[in-house]
N, C-alpha and C positions, 0 to 999 in steps of 0.2 A: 338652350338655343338662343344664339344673339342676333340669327339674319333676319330682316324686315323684309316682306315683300314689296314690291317699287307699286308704286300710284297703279300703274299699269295694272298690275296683276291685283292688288286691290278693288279696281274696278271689275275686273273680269267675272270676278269672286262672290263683289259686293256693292259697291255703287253703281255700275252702270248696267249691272242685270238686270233683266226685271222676270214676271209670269207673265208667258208667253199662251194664247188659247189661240193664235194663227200661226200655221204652219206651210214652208216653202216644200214642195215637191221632191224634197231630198233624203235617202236611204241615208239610215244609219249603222254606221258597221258594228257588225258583232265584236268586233274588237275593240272597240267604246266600250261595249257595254260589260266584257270585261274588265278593261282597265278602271269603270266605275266601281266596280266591286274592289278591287287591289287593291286601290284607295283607302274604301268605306272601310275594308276590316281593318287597317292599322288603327283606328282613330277609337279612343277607352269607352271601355264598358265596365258595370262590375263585375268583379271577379272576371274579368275577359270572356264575360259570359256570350258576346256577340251573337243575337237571336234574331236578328233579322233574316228574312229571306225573302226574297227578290224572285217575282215572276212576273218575265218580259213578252208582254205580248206584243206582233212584233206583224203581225198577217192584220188584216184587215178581218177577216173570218174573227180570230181571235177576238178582237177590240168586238167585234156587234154579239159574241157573249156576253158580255160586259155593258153592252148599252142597255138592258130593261133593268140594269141595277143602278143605272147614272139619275141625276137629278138632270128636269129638263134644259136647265144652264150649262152641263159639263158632257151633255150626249153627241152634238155636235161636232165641237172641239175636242171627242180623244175617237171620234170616229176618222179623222181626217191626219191625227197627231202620228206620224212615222214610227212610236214604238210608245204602250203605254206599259210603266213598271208598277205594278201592285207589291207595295212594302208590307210585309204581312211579317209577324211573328211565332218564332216556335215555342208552343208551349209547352214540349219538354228540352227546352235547352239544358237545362242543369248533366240530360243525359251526357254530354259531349264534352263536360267540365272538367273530366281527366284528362283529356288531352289539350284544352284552351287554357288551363289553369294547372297546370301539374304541380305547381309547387307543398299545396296543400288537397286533401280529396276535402271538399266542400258542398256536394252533391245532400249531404245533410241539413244543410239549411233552406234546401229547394223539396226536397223529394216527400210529397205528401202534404205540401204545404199550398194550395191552389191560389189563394190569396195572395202570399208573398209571390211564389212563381208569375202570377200577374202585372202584379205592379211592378217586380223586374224587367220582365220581358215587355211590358209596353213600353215601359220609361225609355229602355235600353234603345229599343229597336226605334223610336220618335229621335231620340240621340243620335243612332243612326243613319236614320230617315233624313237629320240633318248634313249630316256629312255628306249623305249621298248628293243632296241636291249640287253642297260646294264642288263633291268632285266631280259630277257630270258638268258644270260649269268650267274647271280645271280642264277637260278634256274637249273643252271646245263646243259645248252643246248645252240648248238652251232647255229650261223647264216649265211646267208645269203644273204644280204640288196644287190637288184635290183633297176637299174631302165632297162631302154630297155625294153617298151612293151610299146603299144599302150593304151593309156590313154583314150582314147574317145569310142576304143572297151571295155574295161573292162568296162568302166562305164555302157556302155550299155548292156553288159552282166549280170553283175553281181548287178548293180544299176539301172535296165528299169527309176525308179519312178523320175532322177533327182537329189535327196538331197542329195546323197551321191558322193564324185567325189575322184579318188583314189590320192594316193603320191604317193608309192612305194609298191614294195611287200618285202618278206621277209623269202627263204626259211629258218625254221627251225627242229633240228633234234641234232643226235650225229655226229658230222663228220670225216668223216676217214682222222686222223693226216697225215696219211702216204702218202695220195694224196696231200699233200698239195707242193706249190713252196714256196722257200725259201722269209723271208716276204720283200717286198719293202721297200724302203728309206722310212725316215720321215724328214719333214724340223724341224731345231735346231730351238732352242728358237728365237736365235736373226735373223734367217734368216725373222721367222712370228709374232717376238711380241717386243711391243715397251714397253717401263716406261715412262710415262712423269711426 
């Protein structure tokens, strides 16, 4: 690939984004929040393991599930947030590996092994956690990205069955610029990257 995205869409992506905890009055379509997905899966995993899964809560009902698992800084802001997305993990992804990886069956290097299965699927799904954010910003809409909530309640809420175990949430929507604080430091190149 030799095309560069223009300043423009660099900003869009990455400089002039920011995390958003206000949000403007406005519905988000369900066809966002597809096209954030269409995105996220093209973008690598190992073995194209792709274990993310995404539940958008989307009602007001839904989000106040969710609030006696919020820490008291992030209860406010995703009760108010137009659609909150819980990135959670499936912990038996390797199941689906003949069809995401056909090339090789692989399922042997996952099946019975709970450890490695772990550190796959979190890595993976954080990896995709990433992408998501870029592509909901790609499609016009602002984020987000939490952590502070109780992981063992969500899970149990909103995942009774076990196979699903959350990362992060993610509120997204249009965000009001005008609440926002002036944006934090970032460390220089040489302060976090080396050449050898």
């Amino acid at each position: 690939m030799s095309n560069i995205l223009s300043d423009t869409d660099l900003g869009i992506l990455f400089r002039d984004a920011r995390t958003h905890s206000e949000w403007l009055d406005k519905d988000v379509s369900p066809i966002l929040l597809e096209a954030i997905y269409d995105l996220v899966k093209m973008g690598p995993t190992s073995f194209n393991c792709n274990p993310l899964r995404i539940l958008y809560l989307t009602t007001r009902e839904s989000r106040e599930r969710l609030r006696p698992m919020l820490s008291r800084g992030n209860a406010d802001k995703t009760m108010v947030a137009p659609v909150t997305a819980i990135l959670a993990w499936d912990t038996q992804f390797y199941e689906l590996l003949p069809k995401l990886f056909p090339h090789s069956d692989v399922r042997a290097n996952f099946e019975g092994k709970a450890e490695h299965c772990e550190t796959t699927g979190f890595r993976n799904s954080s990896l995709q956690g990433a992408y998501f954010i870029i592509a909901a910003r790609a499609v016009g809409l602002d984020c987000g990205p939490m952590s502070g909530f109780d992981n063992e309640k969500v899970d149990a809420e909103f995942f009774p069955d076990g196979r699903l175990k959350s990362n992060f949430l993610c509120n997204l929507g249009y965000g009001d610029a005008s609440k926002l604080r002036p944006r934090s430091p970032r460390l220089d190149f040489d302060e976090a990257c080396q050449i050898l």
